[in-house]
N, CA, C and O atoms as a DFTB+ gen file, in Angstrom:
232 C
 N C O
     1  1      94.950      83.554      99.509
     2  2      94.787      84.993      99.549
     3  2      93.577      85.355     100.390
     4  3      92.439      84.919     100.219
     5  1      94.056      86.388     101.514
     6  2      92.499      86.807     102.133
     7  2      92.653      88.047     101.873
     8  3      93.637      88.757     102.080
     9  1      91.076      88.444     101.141
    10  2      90.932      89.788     100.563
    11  2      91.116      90.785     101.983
    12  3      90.813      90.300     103.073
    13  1      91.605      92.133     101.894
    14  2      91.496      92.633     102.584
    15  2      92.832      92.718     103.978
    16  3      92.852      93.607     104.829
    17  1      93.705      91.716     103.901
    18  2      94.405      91.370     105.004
    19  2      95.981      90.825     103.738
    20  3      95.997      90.423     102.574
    21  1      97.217      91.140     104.897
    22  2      98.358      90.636     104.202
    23  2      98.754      89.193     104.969
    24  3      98.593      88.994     106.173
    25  1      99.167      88.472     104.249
    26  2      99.604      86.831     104.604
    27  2     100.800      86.413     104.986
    28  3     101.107      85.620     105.876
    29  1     101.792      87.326     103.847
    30  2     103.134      87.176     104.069
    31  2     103.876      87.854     102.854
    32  3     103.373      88.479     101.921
    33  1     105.425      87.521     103.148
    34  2     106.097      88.181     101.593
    35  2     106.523      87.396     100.867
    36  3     106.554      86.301     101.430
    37  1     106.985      87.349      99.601
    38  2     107.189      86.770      98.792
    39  2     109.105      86.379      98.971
    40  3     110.068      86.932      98.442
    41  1     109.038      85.311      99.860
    42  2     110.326      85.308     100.442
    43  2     111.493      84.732      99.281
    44  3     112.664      84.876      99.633
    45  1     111.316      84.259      98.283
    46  2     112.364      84.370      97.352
    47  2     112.398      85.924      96.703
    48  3     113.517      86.303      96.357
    49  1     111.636      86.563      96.567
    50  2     112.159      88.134      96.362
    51  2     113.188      88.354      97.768
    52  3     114.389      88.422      97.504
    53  1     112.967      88.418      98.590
    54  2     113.105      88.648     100.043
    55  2     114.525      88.290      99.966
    56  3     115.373      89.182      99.976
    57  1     114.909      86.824      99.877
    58  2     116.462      86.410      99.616
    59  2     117.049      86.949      98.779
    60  3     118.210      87.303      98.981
    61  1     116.378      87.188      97.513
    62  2     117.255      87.631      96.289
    63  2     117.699      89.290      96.658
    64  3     118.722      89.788      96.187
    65  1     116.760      90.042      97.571
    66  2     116.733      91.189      97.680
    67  2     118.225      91.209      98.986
    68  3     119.182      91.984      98.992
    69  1     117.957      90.201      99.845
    70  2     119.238      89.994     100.655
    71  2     120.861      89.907     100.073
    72  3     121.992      90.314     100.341
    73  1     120.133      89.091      99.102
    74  2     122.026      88.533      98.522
    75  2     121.878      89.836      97.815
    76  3     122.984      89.668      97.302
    77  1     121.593      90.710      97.444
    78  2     121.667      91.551      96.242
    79  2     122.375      92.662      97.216
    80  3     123.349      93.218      96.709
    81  1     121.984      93.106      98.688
    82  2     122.344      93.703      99.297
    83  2     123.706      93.768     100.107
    84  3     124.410      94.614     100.659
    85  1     123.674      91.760      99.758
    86  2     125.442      91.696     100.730
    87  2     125.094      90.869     101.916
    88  3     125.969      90.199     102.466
    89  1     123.773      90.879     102.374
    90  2     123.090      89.599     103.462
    91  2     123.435      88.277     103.559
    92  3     122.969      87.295     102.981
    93  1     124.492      88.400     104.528
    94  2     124.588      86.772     104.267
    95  2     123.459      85.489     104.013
    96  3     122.480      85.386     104.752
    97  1     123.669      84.693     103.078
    98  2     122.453      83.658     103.293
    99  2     121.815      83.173     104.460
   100  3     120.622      82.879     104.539
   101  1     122.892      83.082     105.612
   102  2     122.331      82.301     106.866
   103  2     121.792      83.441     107.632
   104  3     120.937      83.081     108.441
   105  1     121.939      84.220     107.625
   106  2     121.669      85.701     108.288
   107  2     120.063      85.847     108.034
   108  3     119.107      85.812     108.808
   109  1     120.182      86.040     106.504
   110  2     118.921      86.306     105.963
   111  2     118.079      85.237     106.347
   112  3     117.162      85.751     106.986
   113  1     117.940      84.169     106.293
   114  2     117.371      82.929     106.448
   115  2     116.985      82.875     108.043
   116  3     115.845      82.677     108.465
   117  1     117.905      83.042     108.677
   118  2     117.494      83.002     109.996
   119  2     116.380      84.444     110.755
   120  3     115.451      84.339     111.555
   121  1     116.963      85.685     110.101
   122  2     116.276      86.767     110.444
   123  2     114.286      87.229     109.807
   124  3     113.232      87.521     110.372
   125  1     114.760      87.036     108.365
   126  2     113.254      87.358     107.566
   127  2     112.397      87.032     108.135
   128  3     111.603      87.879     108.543
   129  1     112.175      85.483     108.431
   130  2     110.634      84.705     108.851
   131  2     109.973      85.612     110.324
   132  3     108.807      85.647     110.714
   133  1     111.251      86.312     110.938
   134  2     110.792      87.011     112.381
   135  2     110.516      88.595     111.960
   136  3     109.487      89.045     112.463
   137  1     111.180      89.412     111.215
   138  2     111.214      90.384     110.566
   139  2     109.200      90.592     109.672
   140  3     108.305      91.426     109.809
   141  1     109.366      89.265     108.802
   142  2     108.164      89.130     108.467
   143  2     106.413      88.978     109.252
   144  3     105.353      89.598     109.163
   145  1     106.911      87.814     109.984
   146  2     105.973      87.832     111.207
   147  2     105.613      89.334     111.780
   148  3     104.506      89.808     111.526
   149  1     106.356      89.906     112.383
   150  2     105.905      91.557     113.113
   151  2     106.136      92.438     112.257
   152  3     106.390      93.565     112.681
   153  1     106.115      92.116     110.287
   154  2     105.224      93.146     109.653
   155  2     104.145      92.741     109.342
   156  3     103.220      93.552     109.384
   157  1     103.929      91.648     109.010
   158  2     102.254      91.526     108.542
   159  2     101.559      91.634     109.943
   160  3     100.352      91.798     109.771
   161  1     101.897      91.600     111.262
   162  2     100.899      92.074     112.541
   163  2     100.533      92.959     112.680
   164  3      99.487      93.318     113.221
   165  1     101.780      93.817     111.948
   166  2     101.486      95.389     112.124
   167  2     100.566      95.949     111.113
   168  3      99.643      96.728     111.350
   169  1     100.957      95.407     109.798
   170  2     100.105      95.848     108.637
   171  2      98.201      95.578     108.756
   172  3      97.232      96.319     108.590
   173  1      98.337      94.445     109.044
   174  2      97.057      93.784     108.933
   175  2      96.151      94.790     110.428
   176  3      94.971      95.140     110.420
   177  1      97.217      95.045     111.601
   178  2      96.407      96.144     112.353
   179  2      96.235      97.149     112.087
   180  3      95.166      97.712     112.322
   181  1      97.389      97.795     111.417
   182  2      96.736      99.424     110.586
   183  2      95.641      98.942     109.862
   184  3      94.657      99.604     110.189
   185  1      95.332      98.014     108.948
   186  2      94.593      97.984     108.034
   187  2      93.082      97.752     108.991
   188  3      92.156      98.563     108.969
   189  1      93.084      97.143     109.379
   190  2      91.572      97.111     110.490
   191  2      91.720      98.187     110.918
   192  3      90.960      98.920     110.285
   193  1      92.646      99.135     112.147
   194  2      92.651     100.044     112.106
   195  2      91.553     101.233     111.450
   196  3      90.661     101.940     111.920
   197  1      92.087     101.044     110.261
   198  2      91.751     102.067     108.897
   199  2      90.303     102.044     108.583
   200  3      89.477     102.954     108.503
   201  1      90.183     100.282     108.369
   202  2      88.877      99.990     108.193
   203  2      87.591     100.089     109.356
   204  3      86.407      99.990     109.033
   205  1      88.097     100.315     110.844
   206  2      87.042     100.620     111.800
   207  2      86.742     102.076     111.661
   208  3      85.656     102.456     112.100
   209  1      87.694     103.103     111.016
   210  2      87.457     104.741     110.847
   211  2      86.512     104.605     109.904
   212  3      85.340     104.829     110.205
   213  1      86.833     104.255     108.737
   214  2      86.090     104.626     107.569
   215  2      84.568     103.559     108.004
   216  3      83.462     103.759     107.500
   217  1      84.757     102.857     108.650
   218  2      83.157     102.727     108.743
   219  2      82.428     103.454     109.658
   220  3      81.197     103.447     109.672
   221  1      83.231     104.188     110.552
   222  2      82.998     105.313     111.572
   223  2      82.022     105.968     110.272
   224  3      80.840     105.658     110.125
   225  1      82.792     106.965     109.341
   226  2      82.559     108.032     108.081
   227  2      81.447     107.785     107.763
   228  3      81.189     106.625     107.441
   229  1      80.658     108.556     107.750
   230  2      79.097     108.477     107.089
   231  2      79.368     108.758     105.743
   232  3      78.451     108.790     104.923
């Protein structure tokens, strides 16, 4: 865990949330890990983002 920053998702939720939806297994399996990758890039840059304003804020 790094405080402050996201790592990844909890990819058996992730599958279960797939099959629950109708996602094929191989589908899901092949797609998530890339899906995942360019959200935590994005998240972890809003979040610095966020955190260079508010240290802007007096």
């Amino acid at each position: 865990m790094l405080p402050g920053a996201v790592i990844g998702w909890d990819m058996t939720a992730a599958l279960s949330l797939a099959e629950a939806l109708g996602v094929p297994p191989i589908a899901a399996a092949e797609l998530l890990p890339v899906i995942e990758a360019a959200m935590v890039t994005k998240m972890n840059e809003q979040m610095a983002e966020t955190d260079r304003g508010s240290a802007l804020t007096p």
